[in-house]
TIDO-250897 format. One record per residue (C-alpha): residue number from 1; residue in three letters; x, y, z. Coordinates in Angstrom, 2 decimals, padded with zeros to 5 digits. Example, Ala and Ser with C-alpha at 12.3 -4.5 7.8 and 13.67 -1.06 7.14 Angstrom:
% TIDO-250897
<node><nr>1</nr><rest>ALA</rest><px>012.30</px><py>-004.50</py><pz>007.80</pz></node>
<node><nr>2</nr><rest>SER</rest><px>013.67</px><py>-001.06</py><pz>007.14</pz></node>
***
This chain:
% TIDO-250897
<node><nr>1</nr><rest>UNK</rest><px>000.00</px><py>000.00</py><pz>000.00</pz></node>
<node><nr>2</nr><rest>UNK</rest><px>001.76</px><py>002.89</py><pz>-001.09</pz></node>
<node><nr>3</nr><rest>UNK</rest><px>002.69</px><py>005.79</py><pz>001.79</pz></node>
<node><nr>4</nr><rest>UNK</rest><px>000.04</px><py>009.03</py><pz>002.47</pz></node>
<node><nr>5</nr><rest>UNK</rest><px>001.23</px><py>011.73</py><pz>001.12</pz></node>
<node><nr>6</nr><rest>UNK</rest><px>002.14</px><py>014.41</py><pz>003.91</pz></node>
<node><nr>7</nr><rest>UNK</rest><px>-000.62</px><py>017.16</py><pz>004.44</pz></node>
<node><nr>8</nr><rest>UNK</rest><px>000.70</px><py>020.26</py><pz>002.96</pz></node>
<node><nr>9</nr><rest>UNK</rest><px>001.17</px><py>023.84</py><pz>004.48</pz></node>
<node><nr>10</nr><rest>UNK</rest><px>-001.22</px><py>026.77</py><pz>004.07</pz></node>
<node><nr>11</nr><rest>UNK</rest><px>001.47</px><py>028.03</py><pz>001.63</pz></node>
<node><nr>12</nr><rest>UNK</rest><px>001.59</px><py>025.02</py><pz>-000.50</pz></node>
<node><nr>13</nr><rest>UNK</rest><px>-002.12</px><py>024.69</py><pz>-000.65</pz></node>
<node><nr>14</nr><rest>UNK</rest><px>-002.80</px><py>028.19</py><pz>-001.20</pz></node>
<node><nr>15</nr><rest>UNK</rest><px>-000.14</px><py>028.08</py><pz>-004.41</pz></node>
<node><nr>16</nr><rest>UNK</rest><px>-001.76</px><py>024.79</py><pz>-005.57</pz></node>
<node><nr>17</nr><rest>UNK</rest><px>-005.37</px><py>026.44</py><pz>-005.92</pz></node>
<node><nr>18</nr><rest>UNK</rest><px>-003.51</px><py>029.63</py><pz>-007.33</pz></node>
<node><nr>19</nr><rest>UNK</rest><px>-002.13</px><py>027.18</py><pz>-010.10</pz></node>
<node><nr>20</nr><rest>UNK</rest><px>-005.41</px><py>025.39</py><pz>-010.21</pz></node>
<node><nr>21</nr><rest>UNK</rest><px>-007.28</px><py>028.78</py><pz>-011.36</pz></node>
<node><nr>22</nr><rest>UNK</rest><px>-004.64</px><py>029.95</py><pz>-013.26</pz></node>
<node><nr>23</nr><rest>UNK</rest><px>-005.25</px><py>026.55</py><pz>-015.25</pz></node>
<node><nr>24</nr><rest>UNK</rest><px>-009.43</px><py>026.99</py><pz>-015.08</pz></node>
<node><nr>25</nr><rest>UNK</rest><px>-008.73</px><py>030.67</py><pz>-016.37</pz></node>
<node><nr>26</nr><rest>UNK</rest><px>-006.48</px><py>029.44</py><pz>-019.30</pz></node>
<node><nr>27</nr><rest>UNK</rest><px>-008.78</px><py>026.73</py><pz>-020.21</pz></node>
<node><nr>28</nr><rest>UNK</rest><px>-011.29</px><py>029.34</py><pz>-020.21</pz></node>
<node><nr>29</nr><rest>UNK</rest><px>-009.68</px><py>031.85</py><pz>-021.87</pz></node>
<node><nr>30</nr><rest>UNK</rest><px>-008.88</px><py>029.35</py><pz>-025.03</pz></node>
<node><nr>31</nr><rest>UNK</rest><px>-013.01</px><py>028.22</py><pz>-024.97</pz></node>
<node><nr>32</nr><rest>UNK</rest><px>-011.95</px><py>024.92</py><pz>-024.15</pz></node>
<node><nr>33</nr><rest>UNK</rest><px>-014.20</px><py>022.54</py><pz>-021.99</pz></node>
<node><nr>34</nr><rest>UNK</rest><px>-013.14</px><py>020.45</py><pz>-019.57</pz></node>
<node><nr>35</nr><rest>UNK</rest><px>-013.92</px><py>017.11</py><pz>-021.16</pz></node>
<node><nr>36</nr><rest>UNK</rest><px>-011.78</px><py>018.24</py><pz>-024.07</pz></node>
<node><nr>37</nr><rest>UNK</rest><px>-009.02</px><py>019.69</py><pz>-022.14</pz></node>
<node><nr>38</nr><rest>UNK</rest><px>-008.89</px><py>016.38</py><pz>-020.30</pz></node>
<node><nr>39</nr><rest>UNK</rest><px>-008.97</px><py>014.29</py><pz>-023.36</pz></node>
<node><nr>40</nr><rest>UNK</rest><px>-005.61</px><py>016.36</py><pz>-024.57</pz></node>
<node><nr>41</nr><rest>UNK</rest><px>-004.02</px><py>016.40</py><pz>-021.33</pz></node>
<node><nr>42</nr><rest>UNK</rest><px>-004.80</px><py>012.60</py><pz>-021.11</pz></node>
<node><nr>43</nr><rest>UNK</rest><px>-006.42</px><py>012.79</py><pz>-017.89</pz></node>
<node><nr>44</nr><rest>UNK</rest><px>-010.05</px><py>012.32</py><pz>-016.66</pz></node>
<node><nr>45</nr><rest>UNK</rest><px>-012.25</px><py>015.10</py><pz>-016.20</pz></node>
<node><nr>46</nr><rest>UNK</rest><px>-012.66</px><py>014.46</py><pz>-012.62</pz></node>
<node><nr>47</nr><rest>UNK</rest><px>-008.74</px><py>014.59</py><pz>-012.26</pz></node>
<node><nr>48</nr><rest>UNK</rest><px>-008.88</px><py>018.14</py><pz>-014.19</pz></node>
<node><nr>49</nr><rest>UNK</rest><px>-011.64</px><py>019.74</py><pz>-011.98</pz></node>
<node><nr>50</nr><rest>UNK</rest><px>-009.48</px><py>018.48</py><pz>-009.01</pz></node>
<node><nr>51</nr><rest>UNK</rest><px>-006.16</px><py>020.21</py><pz>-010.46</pz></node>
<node><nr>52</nr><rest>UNK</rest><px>-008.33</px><py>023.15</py><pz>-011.11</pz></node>
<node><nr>53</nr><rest>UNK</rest><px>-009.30</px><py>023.65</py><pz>-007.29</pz></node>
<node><nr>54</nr><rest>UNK</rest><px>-005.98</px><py>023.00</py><pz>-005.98</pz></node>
<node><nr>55</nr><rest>UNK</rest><px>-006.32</px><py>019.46</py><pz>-005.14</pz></node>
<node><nr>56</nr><rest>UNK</rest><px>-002.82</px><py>018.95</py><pz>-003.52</pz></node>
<node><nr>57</nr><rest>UNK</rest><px>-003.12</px><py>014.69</py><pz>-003.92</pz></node>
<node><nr>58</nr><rest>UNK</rest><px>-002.85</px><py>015.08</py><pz>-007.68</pz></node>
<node><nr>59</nr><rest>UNK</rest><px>-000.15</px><py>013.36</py><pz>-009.30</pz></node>
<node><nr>60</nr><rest>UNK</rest><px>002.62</px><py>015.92</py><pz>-010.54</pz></node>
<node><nr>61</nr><rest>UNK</rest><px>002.33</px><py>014.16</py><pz>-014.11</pz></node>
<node><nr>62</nr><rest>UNK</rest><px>-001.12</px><py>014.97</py><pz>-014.41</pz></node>
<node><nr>63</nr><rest>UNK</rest><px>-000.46</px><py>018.76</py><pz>-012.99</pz></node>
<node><nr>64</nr><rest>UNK</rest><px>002.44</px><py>019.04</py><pz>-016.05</pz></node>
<node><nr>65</nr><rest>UNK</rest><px>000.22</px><py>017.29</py><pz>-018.67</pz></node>
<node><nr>66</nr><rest>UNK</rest><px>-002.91</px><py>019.52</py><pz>-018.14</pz></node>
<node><nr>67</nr><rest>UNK</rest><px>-000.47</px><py>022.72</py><pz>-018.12</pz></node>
<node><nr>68</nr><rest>UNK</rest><px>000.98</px><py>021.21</py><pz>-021.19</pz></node>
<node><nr>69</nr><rest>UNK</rest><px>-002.56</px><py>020.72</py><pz>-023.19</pz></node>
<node><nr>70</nr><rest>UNK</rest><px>-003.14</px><py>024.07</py><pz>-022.26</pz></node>
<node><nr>71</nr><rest>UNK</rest><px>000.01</px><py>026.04</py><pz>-023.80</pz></node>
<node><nr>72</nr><rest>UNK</rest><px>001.70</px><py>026.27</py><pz>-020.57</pz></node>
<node><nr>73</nr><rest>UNK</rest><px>004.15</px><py>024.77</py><pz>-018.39</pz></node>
<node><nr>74</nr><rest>UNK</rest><px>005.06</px><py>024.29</py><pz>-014.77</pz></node>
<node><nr>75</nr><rest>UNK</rest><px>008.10</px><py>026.02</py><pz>-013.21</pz></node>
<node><nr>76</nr><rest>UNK</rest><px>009.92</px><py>025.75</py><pz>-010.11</pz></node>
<node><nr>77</nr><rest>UNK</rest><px>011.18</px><py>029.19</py><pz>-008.96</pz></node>
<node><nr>78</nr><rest>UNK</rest><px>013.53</px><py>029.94</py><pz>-005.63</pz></node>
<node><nr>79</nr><rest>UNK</rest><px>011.23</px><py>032.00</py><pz>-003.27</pz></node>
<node><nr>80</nr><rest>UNK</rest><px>014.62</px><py>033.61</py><pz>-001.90</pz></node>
<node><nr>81</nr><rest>UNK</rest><px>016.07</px><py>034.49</py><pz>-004.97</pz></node>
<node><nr>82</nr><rest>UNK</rest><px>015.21</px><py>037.71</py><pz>-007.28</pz></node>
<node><nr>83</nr><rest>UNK</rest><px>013.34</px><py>036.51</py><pz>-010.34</pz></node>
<node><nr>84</nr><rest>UNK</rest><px>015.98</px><py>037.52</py><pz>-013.54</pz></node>
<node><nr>85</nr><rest>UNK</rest><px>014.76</px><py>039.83</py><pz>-015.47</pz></node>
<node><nr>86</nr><rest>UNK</rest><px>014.05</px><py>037.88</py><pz>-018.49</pz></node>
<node><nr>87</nr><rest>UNK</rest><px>012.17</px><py>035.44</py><pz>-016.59</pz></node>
<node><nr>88</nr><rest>UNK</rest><px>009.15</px><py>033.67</py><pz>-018.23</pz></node>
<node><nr>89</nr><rest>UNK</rest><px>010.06</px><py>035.85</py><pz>-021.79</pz></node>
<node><nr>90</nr><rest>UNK</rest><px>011.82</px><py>033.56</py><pz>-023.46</pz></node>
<node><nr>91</nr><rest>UNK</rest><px>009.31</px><py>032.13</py><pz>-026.64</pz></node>
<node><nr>92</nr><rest>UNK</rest><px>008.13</px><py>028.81</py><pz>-026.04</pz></node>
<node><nr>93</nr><rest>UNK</rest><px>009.51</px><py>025.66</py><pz>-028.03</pz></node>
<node><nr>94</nr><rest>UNK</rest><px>006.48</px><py>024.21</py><pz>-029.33</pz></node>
<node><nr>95</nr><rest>UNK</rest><px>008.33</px><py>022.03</py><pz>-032.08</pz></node>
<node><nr>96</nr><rest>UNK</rest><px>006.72</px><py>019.37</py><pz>-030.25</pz></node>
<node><nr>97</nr><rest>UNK</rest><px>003.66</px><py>021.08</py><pz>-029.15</pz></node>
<node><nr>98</nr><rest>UNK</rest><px>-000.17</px><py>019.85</py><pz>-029.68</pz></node>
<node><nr>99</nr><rest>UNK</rest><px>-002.78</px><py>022.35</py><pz>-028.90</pz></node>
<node><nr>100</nr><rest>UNK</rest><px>-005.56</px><py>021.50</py><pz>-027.28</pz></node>
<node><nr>101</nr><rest>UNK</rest><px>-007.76</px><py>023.18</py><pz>-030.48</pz></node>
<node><nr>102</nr><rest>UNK</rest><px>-006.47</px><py>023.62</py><pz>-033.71</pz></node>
<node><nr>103</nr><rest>UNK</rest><px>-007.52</px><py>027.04</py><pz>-034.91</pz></node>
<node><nr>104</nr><rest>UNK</rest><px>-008.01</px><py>026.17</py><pz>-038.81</pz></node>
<node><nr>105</nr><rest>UNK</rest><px>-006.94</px><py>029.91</py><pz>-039.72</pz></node>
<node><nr>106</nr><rest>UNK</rest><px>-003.66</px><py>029.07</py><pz>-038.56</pz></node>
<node><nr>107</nr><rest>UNK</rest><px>-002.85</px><py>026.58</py><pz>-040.78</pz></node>
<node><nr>108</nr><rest>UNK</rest><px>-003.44</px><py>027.03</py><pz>-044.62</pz></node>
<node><nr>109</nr><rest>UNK</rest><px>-003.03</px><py>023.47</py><pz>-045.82</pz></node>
<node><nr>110</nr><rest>UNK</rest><px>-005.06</px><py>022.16</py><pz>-042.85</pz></node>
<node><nr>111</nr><rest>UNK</rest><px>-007.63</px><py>024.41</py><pz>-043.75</pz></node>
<node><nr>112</nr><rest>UNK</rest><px>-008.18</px><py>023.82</py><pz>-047.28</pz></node>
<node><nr>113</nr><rest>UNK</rest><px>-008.14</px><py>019.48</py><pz>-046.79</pz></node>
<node><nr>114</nr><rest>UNK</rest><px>-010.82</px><py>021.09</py><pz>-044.05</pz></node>
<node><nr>115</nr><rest>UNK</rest><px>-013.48</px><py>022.46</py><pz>-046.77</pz></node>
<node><nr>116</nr><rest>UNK</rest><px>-016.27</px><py>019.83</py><pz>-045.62</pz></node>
<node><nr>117</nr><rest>UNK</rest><px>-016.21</px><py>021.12</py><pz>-042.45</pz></node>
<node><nr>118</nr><rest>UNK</rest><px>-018.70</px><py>023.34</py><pz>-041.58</pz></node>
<node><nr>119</nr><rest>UNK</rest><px>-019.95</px><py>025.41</py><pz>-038.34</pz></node>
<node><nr>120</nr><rest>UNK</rest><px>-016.68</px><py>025.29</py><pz>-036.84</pz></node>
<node><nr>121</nr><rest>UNK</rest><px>-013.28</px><py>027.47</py><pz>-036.40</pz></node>
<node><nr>122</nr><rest>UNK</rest><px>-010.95</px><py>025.00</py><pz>-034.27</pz></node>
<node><nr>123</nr><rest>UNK</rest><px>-010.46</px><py>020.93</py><pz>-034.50</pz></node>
<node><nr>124</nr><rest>UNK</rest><px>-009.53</px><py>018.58</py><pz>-032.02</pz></node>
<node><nr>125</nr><rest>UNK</rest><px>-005.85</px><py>017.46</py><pz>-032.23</pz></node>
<node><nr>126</nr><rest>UNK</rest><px>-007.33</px><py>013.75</py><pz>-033.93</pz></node>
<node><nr>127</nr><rest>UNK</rest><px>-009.74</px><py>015.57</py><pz>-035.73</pz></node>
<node><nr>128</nr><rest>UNK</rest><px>-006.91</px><py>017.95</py><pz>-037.72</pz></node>
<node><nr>129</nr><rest>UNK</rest><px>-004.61</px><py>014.58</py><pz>-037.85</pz></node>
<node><nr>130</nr><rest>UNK</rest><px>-007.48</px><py>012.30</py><pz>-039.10</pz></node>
<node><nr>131</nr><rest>UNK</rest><px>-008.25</px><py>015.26</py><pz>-042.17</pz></node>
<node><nr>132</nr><rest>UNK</rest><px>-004.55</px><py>015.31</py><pz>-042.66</pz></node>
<node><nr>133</nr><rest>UNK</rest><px>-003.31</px><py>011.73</py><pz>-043.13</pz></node>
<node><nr>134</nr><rest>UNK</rest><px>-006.49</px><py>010.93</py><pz>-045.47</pz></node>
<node><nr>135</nr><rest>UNK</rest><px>-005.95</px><py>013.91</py><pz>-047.81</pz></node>
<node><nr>136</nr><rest>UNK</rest><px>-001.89</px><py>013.35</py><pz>-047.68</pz></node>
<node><nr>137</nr><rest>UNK</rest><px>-001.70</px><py>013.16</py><pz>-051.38</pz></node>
<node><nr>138</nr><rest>UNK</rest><px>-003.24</px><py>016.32</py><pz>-051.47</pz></node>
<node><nr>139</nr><rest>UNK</rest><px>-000.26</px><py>018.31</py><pz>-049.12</pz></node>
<node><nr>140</nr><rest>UNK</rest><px>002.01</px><py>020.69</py><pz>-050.52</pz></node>
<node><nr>141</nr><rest>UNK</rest><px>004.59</px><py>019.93</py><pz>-048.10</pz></node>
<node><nr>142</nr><rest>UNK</rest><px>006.56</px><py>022.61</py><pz>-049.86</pz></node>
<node><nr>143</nr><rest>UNK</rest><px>003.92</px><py>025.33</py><pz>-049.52</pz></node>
<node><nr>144</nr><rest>UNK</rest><px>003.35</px><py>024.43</py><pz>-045.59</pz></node>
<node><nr>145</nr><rest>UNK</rest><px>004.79</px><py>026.80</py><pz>-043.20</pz></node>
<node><nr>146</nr><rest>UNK</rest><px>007.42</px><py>025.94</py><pz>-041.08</pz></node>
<node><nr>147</nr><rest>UNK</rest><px>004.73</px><py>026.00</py><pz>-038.07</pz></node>
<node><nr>148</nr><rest>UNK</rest><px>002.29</px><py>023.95</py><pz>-039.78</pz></node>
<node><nr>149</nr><rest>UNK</rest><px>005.07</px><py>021.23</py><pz>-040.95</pz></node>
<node><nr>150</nr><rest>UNK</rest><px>005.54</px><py>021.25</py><pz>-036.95</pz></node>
<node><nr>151</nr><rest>UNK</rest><px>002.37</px><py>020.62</py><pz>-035.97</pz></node>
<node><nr>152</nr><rest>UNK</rest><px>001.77</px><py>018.02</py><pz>-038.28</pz></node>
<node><nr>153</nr><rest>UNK</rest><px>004.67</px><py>015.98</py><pz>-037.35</pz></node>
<node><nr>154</nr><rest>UNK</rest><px>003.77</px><py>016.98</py><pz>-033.14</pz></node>
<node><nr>155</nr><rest>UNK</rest><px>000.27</px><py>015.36</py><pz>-034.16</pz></node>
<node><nr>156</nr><rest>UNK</rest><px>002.35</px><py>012.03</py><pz>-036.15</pz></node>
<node><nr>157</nr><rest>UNK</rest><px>004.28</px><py>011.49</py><pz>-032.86</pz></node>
<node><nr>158</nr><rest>UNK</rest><px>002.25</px><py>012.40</py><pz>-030.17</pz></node>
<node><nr>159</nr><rest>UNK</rest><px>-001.47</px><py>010.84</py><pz>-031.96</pz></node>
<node><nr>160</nr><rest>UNK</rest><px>-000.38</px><py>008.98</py><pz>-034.98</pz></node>
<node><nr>161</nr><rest>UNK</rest><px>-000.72</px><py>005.58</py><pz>-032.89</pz></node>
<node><nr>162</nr><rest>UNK</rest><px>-003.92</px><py>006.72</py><pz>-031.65</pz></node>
<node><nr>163</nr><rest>UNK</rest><px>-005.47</px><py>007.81</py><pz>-035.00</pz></node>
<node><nr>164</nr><rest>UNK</rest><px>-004.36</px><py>004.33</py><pz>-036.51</pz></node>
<node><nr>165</nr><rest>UNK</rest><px>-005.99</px><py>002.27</py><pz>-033.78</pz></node>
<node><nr>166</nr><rest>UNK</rest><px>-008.92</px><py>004.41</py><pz>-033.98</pz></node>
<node><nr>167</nr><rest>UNK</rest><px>-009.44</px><py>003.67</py><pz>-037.94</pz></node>
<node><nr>168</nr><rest>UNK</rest><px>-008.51</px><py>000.31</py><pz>-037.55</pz></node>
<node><nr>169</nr><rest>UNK</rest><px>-005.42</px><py>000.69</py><pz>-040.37</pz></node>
<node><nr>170</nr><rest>UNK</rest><px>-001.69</px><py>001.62</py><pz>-040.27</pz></node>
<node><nr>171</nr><rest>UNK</rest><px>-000.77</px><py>005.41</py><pz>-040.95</pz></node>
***
């Protein structure tokens, strides 16, 4: 039976429902609900409404992977030590990045294999990989941005044995 965790301080808990709202507020911010921002962080939505109140027996994983679906990360910072003044400024690395929406205005090539789809701006991530490996032979890898080249492959390696399973074929 594995250990209890220790209880945490009133400074622990009261950062852990700051970084649960600051998740809820993001999610809401992108007009993402919970059931799909659990589906992209790989979580269940019960876990995700517990990370979003501050639920200090959450796994760590699960904190990083919802922070992760959302565009965000998790950070460690000394509470001693002045923050540097680029802190937090540097751009993101999202060569490996999966959004939990995938605005179709964003992505040219996406967009036109997307013409049948109608009433909506944003796809799910196996939605936008689904549209993209049937309509391969129709991608002008040499016309796709350098951004939508990444996302595609971020979608290959992060869903591509997901999609497969889901269709029943090989990709």
């Amino acid at each position: 039976m594995p250990a209890k965790s220790p209880p945490p301080s009133e400074q622990s808990a009261a950062q852990l429902k700051e970084v649960g709202s600051t998740l809820r507020a993001r999610r809401k911010a992108l007009q993402v609900s919970s059931t799909v921002a659990a589906e992209a962080a790989g979580i269940s939505r019960v876990t995700l409404h517990r990370l979003e109140t501050g639920e200090p027996s959450v796994a760590a994983g699960a904190w990083a992977n919802a922070a992760a679906a959302l565009g965000m990360s998790l950070a460690a910072i000394s509470a001693h030590e002045p923050l540097e003044a680029d802190h937090g400024t540097a751009p993101l690395d999202r060569t490996a990045w999966i959004p939990v929406r995938v605005r179709l205005s964003e992505y040219p090539q996406l967009q036109a294999l997307a013409w049948q789809v109608h009433g909506t701006d944003t796809l799910s991530p196996m939605e936008a990989l689904g549209i993209y490996e049937r309509n391969a032979r129709h991608l002008d890898m040499a016309a796709m941005s350098a951004e939508e080249q990444a996302l595609l492959q971020a979608l290959r390696t992060g869903l591509g044995d997901g999609w497969a399973a889901t269709k029943g074929n090989d990709v």
